[in-house]
Backbone as XML, in Angstrom:
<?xml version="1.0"?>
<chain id="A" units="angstrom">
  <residue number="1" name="UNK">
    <atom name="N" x="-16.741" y="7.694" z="1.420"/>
    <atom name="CA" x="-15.850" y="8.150" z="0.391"/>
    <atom name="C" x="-16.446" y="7.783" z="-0.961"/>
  </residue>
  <residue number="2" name="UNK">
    <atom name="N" x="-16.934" y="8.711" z="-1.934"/>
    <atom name="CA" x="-16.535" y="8.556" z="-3.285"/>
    <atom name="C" x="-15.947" y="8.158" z="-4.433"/>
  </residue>
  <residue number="3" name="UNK">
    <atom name="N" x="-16.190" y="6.823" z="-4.591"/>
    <atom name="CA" x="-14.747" y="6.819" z="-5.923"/>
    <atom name="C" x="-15.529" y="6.545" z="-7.279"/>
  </residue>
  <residue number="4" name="UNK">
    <atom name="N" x="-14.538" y="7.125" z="-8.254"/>
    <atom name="CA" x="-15.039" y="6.914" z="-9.333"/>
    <atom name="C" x="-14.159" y="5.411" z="-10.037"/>
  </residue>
  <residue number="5" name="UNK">
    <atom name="N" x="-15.089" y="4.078" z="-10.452"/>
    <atom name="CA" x="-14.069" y="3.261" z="-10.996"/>
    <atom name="C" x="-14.082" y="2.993" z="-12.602"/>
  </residue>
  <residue number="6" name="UNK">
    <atom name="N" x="-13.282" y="3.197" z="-13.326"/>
    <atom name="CA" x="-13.438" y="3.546" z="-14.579"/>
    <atom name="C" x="-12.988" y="2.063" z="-15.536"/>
  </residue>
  <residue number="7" name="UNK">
    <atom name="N" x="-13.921" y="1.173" z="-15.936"/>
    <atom name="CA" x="-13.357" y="0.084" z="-16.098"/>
    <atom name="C" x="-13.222" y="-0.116" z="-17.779"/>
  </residue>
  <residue number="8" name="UNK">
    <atom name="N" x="-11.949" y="-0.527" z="-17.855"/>
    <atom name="CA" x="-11.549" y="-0.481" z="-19.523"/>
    <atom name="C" x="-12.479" y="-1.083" z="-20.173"/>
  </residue>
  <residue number="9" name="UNK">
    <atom name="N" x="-12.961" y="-0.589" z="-21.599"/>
    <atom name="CA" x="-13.957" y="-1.571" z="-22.286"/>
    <atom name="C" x="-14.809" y="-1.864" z="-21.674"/>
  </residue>
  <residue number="10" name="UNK">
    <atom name="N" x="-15.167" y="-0.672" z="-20.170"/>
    <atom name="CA" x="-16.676" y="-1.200" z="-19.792"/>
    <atom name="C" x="-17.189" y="-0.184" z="-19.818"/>
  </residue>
  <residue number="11" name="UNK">
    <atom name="N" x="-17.804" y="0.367" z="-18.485"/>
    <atom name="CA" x="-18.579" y="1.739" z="-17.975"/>
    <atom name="C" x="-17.840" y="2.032" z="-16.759"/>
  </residue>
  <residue number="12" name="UNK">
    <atom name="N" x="-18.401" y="3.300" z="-16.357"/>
    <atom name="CA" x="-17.486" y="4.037" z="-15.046"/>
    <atom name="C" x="-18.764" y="3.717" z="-14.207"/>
  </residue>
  <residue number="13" name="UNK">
    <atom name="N" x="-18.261" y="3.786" z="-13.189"/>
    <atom name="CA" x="-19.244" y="3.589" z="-11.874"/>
    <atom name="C" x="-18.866" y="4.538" z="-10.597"/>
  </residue>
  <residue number="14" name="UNK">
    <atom name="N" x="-19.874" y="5.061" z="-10.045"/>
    <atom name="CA" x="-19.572" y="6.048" z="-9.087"/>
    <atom name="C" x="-19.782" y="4.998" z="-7.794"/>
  </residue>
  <residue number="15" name="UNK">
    <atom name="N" x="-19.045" y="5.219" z="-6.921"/>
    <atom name="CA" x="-19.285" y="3.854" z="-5.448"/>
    <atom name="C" x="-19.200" y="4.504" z="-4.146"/>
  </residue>
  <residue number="16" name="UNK">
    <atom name="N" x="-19.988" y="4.503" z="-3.064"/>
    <atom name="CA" x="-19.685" y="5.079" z="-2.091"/>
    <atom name="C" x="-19.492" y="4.232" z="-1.128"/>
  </residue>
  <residue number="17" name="UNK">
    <atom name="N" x="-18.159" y="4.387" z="-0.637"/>
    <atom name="CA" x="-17.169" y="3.357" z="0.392"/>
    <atom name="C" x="-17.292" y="3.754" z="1.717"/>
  </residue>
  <residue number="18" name="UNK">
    <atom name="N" x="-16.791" y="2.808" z="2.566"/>
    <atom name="CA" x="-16.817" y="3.261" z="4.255"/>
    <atom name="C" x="-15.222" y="3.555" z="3.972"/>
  </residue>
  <residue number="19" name="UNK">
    <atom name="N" x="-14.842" y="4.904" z="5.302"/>
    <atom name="CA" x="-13.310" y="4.884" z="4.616"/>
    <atom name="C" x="-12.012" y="4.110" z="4.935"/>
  </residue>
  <residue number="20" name="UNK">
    <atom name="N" x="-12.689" y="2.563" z="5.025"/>
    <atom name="CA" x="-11.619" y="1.982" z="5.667"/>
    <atom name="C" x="-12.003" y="0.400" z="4.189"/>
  </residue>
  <residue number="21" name="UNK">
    <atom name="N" x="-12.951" y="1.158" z="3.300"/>
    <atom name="CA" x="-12.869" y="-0.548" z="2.420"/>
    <atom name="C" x="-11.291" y="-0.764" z="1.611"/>
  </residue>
  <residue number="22" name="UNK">
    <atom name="N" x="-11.395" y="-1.657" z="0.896"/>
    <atom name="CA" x="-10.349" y="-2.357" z="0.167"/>
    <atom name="C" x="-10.360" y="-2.139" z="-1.049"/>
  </residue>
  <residue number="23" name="UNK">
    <atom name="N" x="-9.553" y="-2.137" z="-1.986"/>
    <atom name="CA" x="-9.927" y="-2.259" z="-3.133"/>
    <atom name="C" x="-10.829" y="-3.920" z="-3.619"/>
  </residue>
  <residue number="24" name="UNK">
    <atom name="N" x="-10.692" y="-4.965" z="-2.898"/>
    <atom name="CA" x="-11.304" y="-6.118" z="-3.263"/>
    <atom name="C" x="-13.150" y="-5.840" z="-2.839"/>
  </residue>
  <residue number="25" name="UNK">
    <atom name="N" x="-13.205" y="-5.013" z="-2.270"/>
    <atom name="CA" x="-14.852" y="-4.592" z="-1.701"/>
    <atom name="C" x="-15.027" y="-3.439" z="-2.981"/>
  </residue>
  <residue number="26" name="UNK">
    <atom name="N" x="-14.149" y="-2.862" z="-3.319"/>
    <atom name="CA" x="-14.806" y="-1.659" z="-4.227"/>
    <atom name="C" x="-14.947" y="-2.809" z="-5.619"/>
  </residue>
  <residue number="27" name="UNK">
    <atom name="N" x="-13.856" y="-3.998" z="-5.727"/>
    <atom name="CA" x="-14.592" y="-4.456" z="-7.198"/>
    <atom name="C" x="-15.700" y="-4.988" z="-6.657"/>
  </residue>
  <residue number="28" name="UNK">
    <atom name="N" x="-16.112" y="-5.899" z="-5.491"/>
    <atom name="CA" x="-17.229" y="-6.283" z="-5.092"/>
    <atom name="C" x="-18.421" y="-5.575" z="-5.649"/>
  </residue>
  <residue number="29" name="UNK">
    <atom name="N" x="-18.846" y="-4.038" z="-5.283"/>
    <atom name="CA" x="-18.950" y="-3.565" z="-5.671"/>
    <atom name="C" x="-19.748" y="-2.776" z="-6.680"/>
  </residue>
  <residue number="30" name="UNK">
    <atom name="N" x="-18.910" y="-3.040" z="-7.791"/>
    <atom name="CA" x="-18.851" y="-3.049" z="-9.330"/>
    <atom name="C" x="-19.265" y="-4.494" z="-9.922"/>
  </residue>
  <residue number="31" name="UNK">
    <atom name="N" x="-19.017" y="-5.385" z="-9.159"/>
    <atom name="CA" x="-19.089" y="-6.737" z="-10.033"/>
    <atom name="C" x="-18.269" y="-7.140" z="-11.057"/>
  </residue>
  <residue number="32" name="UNK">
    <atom name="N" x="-17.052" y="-6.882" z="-10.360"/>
    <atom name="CA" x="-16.116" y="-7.614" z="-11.315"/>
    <atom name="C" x="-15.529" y="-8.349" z="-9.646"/>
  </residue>
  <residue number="33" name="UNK">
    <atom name="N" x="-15.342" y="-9.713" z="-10.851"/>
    <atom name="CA" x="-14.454" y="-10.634" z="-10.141"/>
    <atom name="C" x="-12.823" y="-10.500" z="-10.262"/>
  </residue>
  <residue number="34" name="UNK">
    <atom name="N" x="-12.404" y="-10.356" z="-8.737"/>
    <atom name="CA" x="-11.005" y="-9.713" z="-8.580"/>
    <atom name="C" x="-10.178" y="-10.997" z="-8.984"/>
  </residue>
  <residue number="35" name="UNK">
    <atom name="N" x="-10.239" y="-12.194" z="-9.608"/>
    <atom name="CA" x="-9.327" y="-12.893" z="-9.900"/>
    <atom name="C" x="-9.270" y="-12.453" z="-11.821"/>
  </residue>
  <residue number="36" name="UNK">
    <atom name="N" x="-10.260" y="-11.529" z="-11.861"/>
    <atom name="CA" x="-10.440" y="-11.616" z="-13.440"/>
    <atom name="C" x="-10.338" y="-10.109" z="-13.677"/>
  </residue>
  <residue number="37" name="UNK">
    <atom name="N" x="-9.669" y="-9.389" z="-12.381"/>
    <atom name="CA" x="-9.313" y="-7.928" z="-12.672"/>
    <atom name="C" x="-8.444" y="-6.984" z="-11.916"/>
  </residue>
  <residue number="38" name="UNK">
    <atom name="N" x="-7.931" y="-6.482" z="-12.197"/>
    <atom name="CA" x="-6.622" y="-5.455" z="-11.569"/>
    <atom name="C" x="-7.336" y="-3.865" z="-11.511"/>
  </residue>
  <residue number="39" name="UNK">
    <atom name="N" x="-6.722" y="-3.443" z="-9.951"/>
    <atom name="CA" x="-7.193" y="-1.993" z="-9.842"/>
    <atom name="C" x="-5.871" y="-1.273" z="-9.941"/>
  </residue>
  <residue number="40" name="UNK">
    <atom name="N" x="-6.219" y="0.071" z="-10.771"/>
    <atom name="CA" x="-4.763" y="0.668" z="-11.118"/>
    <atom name="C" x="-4.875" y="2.222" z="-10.441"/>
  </residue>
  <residue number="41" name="UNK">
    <atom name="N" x="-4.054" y="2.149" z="-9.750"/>
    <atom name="CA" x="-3.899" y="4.288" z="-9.455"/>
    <atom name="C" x="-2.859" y="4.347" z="-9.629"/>
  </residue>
  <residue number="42" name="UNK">
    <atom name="N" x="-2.708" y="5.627" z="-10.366"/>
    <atom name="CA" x="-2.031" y="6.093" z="-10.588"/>
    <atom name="C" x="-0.603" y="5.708" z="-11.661"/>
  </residue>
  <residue number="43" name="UNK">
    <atom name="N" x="-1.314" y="4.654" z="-12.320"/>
    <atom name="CA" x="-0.455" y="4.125" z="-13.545"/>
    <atom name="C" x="-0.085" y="2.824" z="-12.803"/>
  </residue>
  <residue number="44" name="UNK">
    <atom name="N" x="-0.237" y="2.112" z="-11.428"/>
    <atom name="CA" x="0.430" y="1.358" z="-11.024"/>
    <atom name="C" x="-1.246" y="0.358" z="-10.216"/>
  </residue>
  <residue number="45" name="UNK">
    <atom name="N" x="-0.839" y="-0.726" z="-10.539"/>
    <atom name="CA" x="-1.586" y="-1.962" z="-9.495"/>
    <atom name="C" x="-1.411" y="-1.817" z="-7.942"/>
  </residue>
  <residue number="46" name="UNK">
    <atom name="N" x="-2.177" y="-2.161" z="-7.316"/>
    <atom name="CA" x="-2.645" y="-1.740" z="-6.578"/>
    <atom name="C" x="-3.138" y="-3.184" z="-5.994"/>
  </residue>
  <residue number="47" name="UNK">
    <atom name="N" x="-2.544" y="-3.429" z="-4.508"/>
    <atom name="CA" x="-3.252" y="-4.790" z="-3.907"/>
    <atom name="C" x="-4.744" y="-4.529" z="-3.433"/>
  </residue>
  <residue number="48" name="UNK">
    <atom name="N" x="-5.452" y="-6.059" z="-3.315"/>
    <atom name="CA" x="-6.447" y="-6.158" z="-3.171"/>
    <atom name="C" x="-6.870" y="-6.073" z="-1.929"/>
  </residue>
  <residue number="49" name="UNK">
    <atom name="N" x="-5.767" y="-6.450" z="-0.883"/>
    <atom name="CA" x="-6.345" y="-5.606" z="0.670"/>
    <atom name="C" x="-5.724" y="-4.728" z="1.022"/>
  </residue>
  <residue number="50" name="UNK">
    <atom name="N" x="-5.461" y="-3.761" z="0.396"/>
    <atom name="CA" x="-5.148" y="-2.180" z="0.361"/>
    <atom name="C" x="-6.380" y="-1.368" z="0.933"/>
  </residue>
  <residue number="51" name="UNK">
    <atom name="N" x="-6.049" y="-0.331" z="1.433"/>
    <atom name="CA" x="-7.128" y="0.214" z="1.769"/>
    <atom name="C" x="-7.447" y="1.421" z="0.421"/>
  </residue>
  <residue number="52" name="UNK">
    <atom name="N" x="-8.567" y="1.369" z="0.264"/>
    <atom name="CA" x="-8.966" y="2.818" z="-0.969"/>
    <atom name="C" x="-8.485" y="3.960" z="-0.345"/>
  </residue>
  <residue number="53" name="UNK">
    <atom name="N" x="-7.360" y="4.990" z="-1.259"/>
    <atom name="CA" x="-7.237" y="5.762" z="-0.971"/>
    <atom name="C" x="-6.952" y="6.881" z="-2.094"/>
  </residue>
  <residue number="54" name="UNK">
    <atom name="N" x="-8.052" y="6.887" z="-3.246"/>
    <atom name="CA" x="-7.906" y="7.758" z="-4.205"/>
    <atom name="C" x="-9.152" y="7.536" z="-5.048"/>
  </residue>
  <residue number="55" name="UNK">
    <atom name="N" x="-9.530" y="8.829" z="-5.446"/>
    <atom name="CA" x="-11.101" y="9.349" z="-5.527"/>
    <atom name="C" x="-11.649" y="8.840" z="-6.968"/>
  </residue>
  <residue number="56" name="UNK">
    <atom name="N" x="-10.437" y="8.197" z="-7.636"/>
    <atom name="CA" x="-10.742" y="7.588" z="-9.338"/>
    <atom name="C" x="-9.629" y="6.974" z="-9.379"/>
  </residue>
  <residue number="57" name="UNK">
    <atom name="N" x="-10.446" y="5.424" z="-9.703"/>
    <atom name="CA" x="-9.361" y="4.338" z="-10.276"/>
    <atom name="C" x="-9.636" y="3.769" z="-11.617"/>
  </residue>
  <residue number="58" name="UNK">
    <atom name="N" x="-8.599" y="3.012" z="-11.934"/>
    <atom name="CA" x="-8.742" y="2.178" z="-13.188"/>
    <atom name="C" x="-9.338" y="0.982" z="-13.176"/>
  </residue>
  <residue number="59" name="UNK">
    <atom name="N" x="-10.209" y="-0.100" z="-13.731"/>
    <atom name="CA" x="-10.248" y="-1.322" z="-13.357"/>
    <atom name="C" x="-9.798" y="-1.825" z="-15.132"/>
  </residue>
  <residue number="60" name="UNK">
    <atom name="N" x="-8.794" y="-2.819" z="-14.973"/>
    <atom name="CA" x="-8.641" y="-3.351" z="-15.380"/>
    <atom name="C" x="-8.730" y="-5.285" z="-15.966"/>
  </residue>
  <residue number="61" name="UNK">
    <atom name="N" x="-9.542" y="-5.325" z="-16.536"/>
    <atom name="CA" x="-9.941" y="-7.005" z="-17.074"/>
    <atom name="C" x="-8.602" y="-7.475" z="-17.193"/>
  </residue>
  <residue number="62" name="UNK">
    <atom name="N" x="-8.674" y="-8.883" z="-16.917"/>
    <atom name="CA" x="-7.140" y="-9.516" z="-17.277"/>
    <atom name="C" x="-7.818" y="-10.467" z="-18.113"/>
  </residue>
  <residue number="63" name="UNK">
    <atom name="N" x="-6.947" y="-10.995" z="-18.727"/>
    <atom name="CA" x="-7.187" y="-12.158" z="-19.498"/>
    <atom name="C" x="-6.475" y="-13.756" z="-19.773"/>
  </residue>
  <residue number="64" name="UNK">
    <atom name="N" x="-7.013" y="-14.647" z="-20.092"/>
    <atom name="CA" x="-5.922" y="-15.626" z="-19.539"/>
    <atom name="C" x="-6.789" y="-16.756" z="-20.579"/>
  </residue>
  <residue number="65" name="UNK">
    <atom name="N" x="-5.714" y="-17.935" z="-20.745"/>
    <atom name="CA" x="-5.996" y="-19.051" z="-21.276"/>
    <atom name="C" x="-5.060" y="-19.405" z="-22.394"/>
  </residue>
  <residue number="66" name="UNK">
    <atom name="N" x="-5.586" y="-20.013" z="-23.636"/>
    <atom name="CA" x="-4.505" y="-20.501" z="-24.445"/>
    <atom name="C" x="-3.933" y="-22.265" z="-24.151"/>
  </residue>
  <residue number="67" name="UNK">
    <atom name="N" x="-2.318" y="-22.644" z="-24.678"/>
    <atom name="CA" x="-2.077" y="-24.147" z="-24.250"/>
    <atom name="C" x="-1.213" y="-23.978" z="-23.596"/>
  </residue>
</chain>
């Protein structure tokens, strides 16, 4: 399977999956670390042992810190 992952404030990446990966294997991946990013379809998050099931996602950076 094909997906396109389109990561905010980064670059898009084209990935070719077995059709049973996860979204935590498609950031694998890409190289983003899934504690430091959210996958979005369809306007909505999306768990990390989900299986991929849509041909373009969002990746989203999170951010964190402060007191």
């Amino acid at each position: 399977m094909k997906v396109t992952a389109r990561v905010m404030n980064g670059e898009d990446h084209e990935v070719e999956l077995p059709d049973c990966a996860t979204y935590a294997r498609l950031l694998d991946e890409i190289d983003e670390n899934p504690e430091a990013a959210v996958v979005v379809v369809d306007g909505r998050p999306v768990p990390e042992d989900a299986t991929v099931d849509a041909d373009e996602v969002k990746v989203m950076r999170t951010v964190s810190g402060g007191r």
